[in-house]
N, C-alpha and C positions, 0 to 999 in steps of 0.2 A: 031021275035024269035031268028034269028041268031044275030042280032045286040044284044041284051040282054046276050047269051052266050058268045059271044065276048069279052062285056064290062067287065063278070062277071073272066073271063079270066085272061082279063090284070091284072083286081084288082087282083087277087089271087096272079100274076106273080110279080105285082109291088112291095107286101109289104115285100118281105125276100130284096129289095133293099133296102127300107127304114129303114129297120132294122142293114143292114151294115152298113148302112152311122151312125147309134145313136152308134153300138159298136164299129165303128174305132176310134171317140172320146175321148181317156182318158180323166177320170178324177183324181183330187187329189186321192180319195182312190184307186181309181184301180192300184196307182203306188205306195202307200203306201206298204211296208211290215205289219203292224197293222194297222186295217182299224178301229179299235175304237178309233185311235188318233186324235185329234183334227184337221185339217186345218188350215195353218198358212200361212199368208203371208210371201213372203219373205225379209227382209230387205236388203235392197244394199247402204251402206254408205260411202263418201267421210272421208278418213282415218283423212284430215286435223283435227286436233284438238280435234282429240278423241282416250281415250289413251285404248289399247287393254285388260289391266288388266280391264276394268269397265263392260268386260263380262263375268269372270271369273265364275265356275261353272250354270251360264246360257247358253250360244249358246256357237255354235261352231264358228271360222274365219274362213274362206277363204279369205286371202288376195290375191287381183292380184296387181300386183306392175310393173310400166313400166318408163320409163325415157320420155316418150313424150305421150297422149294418142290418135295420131295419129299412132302409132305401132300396125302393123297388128296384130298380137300375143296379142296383151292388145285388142281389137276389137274384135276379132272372139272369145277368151275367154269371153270377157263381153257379147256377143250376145246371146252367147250358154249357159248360165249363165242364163239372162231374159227368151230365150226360153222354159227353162226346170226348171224355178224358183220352180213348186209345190215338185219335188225330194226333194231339197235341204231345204224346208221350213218344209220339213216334219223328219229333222233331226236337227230341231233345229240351223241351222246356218245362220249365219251374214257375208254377202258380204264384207268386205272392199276395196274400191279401192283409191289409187294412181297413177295419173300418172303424179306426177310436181319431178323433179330431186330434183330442188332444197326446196320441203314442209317442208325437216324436221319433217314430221308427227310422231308421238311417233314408230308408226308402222313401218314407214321405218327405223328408228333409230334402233330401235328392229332387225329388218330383215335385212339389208344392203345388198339390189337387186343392182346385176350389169347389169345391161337391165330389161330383163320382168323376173317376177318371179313368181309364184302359190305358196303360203304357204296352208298348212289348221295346224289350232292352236285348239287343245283339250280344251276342258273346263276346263281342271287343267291347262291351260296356256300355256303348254306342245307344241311346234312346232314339229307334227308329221311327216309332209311333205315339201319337198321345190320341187319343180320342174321350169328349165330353160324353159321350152315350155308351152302351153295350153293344155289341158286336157279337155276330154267329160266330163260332170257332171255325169255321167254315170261312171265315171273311180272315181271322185270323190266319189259320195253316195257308191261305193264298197269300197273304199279304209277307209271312215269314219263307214262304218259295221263293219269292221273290228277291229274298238276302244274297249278295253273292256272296256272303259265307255257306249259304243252306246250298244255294248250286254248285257249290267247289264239291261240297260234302255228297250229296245225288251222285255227281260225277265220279267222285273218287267211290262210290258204293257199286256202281254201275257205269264204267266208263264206254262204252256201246250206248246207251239207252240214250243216249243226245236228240 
């Protein structure tokens, strides 16, 4: 009888663990601000040979741009980048990367990085941001809310949620 109240114990004890371990796990909508948006992957493409207007009022760019991509800065930015890819795919944006000095990609031409660079490029084509260092994608998806393109869009997804 004690062994049966025991077991029925533990069970009891066990399942608010189980249950932390299912809610630590974000998922895409739980980081979404509209959870009725769709799930997107997120694209991350090598800049060579694709010209930046051919996204134009679709996604958003993020280009990271470096002169070698042995560059710790072009690294830790692309890491943290795949890490936290569902943020960014849920704002509609398009990775571009560079890291050949000499590519000539329409994008570096565009942007003329002197080392590593972070752009984010608006869907009007519009270069919102440049920044000389890496950035949390965190500091990203805040900085891209802040588009009044991205709030028209919120709005129109959720027009109550003001």
């Amino acid at each position: 009888m004690k062994f049966a109240l025991y077991a029925l114990l533990l069970s009891l004890t066990a399942a608010p663990v189980f249950a932390q371990e299912v809610l630590i796990t974000p998922t895409p909508s739980d980081l979404a601000l509209d959870t009725e948006a769709p799930v997107a992957e997120l694209r991350i493409l090598d800049a060579a040979g694709i010209d930046p207007e051919s996204f134009l009022w679709e996604a958003r760019i993020v280009a990271v741009l470096a002169d070698t991509p042995n560059d710790p800065a072009f690294q830790r930015q692309m890491r943290d980048i795949r890490e936290r890819a569902a943020e960014l795919a849920l704002r509609d944006v398009v990775v571009m990367f560079d890291s050949d000095r000499a590519s000539g990609s329409p994008l570096r031409l565009r942007l003329r990085p002197h080392g590593f660079m972070l752009a984010i490029i608006e869907k009007d084509g519009e270069i919102k941001q440049r920044r000389p260092a890496p950035r949390s994608v965190r500091e990203i998806a805040s900085a891209i809310d802040h588009f009044p393109l991205r709030r028209d869009e919120m709005l129109e997804r959720r027009p109550a949620g003001r």
